[in-house]
C-alpha positions as CSV (number, residue, x, y, z in Angstrom):
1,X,98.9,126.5,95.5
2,X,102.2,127.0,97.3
3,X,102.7,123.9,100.2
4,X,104.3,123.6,103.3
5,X,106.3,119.9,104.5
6,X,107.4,118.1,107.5
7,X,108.1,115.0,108.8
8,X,106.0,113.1,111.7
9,X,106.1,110.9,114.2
10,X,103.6,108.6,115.4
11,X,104.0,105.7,117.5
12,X,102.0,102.5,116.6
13,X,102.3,98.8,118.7
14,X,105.7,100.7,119.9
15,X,107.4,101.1,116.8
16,X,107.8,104.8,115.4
17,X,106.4,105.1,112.0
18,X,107.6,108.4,110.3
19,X,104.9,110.3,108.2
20,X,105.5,112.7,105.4
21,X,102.8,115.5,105.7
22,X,102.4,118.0,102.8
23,X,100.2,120.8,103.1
24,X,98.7,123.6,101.8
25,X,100.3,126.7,102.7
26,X,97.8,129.0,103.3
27,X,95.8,128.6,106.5
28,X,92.5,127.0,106.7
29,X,91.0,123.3,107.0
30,X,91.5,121.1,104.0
31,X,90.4,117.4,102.9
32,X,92.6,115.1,104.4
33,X,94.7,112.3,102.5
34,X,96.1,109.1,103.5
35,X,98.7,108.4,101.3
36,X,100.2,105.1,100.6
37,X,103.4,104.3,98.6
38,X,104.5,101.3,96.5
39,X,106.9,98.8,98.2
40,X,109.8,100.9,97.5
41,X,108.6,103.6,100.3
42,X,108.8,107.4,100.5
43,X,111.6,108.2,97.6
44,X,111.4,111.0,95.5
45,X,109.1,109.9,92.9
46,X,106.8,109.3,95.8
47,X,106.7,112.9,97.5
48,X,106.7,114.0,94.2
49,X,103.3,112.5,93.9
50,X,102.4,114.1,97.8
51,X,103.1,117.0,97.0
52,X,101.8,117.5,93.8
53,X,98.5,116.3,95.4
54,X,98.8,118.9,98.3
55,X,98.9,121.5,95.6
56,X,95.3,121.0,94.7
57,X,94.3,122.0,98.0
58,X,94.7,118.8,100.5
59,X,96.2,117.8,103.7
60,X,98.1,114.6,102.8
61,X,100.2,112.2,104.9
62,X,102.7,109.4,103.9
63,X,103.6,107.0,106.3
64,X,106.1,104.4,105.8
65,X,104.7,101.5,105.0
66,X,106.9,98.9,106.4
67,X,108.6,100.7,109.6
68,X,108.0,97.6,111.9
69,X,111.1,96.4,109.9
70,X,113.1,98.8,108.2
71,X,114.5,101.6,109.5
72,X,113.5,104.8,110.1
73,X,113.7,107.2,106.7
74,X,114.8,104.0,104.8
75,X,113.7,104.3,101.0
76,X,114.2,101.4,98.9
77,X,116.1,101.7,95.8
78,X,113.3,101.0,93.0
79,X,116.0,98.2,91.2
80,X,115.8,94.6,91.1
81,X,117.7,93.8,94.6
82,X,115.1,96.7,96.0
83,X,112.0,95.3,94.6
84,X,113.3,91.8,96.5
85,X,113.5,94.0,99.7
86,X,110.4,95.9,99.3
87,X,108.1,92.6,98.7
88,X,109.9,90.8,101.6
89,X,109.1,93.8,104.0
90,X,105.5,93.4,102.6
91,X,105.7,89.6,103.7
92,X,106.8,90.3,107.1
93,X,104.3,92.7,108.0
94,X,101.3,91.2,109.3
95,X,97.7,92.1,107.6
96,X,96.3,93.3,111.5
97,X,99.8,95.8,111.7
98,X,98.9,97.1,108.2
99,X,95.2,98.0,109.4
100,X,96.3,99.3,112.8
101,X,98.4,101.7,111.0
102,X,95.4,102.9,108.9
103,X,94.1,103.3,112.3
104,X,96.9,105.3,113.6
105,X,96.8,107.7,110.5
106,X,93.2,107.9,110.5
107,X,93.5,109.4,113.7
108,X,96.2,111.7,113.3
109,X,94.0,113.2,110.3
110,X,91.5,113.7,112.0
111,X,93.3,115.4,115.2
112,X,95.1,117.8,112.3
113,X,93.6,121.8,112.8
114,X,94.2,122.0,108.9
115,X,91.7,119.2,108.4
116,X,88.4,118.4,108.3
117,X,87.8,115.6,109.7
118,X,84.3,115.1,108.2
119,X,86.5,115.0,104.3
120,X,88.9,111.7,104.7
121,X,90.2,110.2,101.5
122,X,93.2,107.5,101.2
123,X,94.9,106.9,97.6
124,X,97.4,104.5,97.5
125,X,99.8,102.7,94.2
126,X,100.7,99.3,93.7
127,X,100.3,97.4,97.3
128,X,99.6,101.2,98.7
129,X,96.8,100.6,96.4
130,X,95.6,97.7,98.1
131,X,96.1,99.5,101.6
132,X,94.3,102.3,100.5
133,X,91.2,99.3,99.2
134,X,91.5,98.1,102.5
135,X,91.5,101.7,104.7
136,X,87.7,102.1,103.1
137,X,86.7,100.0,105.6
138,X,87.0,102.9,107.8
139,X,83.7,105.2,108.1
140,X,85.7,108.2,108.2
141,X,87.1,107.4,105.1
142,X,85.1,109.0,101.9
143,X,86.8,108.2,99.0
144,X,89.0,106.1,98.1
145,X,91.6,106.3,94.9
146,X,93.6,102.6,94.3
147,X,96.0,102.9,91.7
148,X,97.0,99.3,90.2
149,X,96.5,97.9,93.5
150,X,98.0,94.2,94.1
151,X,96.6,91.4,95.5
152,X,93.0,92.3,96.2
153,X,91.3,88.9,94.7
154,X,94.2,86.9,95.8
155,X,94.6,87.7,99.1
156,X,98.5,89.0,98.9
157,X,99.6,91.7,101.4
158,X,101.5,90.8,103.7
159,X,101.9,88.0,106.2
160,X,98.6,85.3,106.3
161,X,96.3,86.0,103.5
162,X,94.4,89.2,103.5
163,X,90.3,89.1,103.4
164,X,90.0,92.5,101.6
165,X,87.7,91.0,98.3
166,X,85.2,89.1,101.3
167,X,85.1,92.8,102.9
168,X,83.8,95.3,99.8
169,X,80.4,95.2,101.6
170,X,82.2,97.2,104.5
171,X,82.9,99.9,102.2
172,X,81.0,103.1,102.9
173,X,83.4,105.4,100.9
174,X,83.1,105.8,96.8
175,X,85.8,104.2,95.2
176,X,88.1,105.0,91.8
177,X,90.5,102.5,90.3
178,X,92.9,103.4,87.6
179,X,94.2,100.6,86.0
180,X,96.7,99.7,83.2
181,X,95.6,97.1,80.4
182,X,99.3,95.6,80.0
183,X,99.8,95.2,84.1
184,X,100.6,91.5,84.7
185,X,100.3,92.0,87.9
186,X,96.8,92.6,88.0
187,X,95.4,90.7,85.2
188,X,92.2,90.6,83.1
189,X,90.4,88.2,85.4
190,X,91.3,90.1,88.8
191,X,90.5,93.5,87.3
192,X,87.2,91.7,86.3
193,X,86.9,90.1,89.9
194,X,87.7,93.3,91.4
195,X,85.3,95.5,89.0
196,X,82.3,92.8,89.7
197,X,82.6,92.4,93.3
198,X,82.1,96.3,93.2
199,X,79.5,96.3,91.2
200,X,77.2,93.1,93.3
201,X,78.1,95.0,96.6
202,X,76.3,98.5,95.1
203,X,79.2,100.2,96.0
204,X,79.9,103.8,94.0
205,X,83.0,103.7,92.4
206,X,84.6,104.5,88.8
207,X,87.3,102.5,87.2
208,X,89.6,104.1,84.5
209,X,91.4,101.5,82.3
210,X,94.6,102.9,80.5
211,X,97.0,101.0,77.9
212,X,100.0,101.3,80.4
213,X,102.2,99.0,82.6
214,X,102.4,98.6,86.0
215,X,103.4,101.4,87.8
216,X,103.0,103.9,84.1
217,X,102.6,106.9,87.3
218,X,105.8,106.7,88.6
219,X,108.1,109.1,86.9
220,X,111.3,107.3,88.3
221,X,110.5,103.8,85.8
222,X,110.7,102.5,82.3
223,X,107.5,102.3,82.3
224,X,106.4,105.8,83.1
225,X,103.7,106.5,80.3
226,X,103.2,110.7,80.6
227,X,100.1,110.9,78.8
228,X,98.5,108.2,80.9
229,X,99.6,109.5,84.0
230,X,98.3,113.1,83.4
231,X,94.7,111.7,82.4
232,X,95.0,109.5,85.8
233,X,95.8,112.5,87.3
234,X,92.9,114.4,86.1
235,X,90.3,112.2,86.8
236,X,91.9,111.8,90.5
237,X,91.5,115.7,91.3
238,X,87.9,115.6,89.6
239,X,87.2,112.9,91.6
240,X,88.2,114.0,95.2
241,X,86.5,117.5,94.5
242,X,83.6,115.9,93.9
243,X,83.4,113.2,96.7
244,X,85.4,115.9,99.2
């Protein structure tokens, strides 16, 4: 499916936080997608990722993640010096500013002719992922996709300590995971923390383990793993038809 882009702006606490919205091009109502990046922001490898999503039929919207204090259309260089930037931004933004964005794109979705508001997903890599954990405390929200998401059992987000594990009972949406084996970022024991606190709160949800790094879906990296990523991929689309 051919796609159309643009860029957005939406206002939130009075700071302009740009969106990337990729759509499908012919006209009707679509699922809607919040779509959260890593800590490097929207780059190419990222709309790479929107876009090829919009393909399969969705209405999906970027915003960038850390406009309180970058500027506007910045994209962080996915290097060592950016990955110090990126997870300093993340440490400067305040958990509440992260959740009143969801907000903010929440409500843009649902205001969007081309969506329908009654089919709200978020999918979201790395600390996206964790957003996107975090956004399925929203009712509107239906299914949720976290990809390696950071942080969750430990409480790292931004700044103050995030309460997303002491929240899964406020999830109403169903939930995938994809998950490499060799990540040290989200070891054994938090997959296994994340997985049971899942699992005791009855919440629906699928978790897909691959034997892949950190960030294996990012096409940019030395750890891009192809074959991993196209499975992820697959079992993405199968589950947001499903759920959507």
């Amino acid at each position: 499916m051919q796609i159309t882009k643009r860029n957005v702006e939406l206002r939130v606490d009075d700071s302009l936080m740009r969106v990337y919205v990729a759509s499908p091009k012919p006209a009707g109502v679509y699922p809607g997608i919040l779509f959260y990046s890593d800590i490097y922001q929207l780059g190419d490898a990222m709309l790479r990722l929107v876009n090829y999503l919009a393909g399969f039929g969705y209405v999906v919207a970027a915003p960038e993640i850390f406009h309180r204090v970058e500027p506007i259309g910045m994209v962080i260089q996915p290097d060592d010096l950016g990955r110090m930037r990126g997870n300093d931004d993340a440490r400067r933004t305040a958990i509440a500013e992260y959740d009143a964005d969801c907000r903010a794109m929440i409500d843009f979705l649902k205001g969007e002719s081309a969506v329908n508001p009654n089919k709200i997903g978020t999918l979201g890599f790395c600390i996206g992922g964790h957003l996107a954990f975090r956004a399925a405390f929203a009712s509107e929200i239906k299914a949720s996709i976290c990809c390696y998401p950071t942080g969750i059992p430990s409480g790292k987000l931004g700044k103050g300590v995030a309460d997303t594990i002491k929240r899964v009972n406020e999830i109403t949406s169903e939930m995938l995971l994809i998950l490499g084996t060799l990540d040290p970022h989200i070891p054994e024991n938090d997959r296994h923390t994340l997985i049971t606190a899942l699992e005791q709160a009855k919440i629906p949800h699928q978790v897909h383990l691959y034997e892949a790094e950190h960030t294996f879906m990012r096409d940019d990296g030395y750890r891009y793993d192809a074959a991993a990523s196209t499975s992820a991929w697959a079992e993405i689309i199968a589950f947001l038809r499903r759920v959507l």
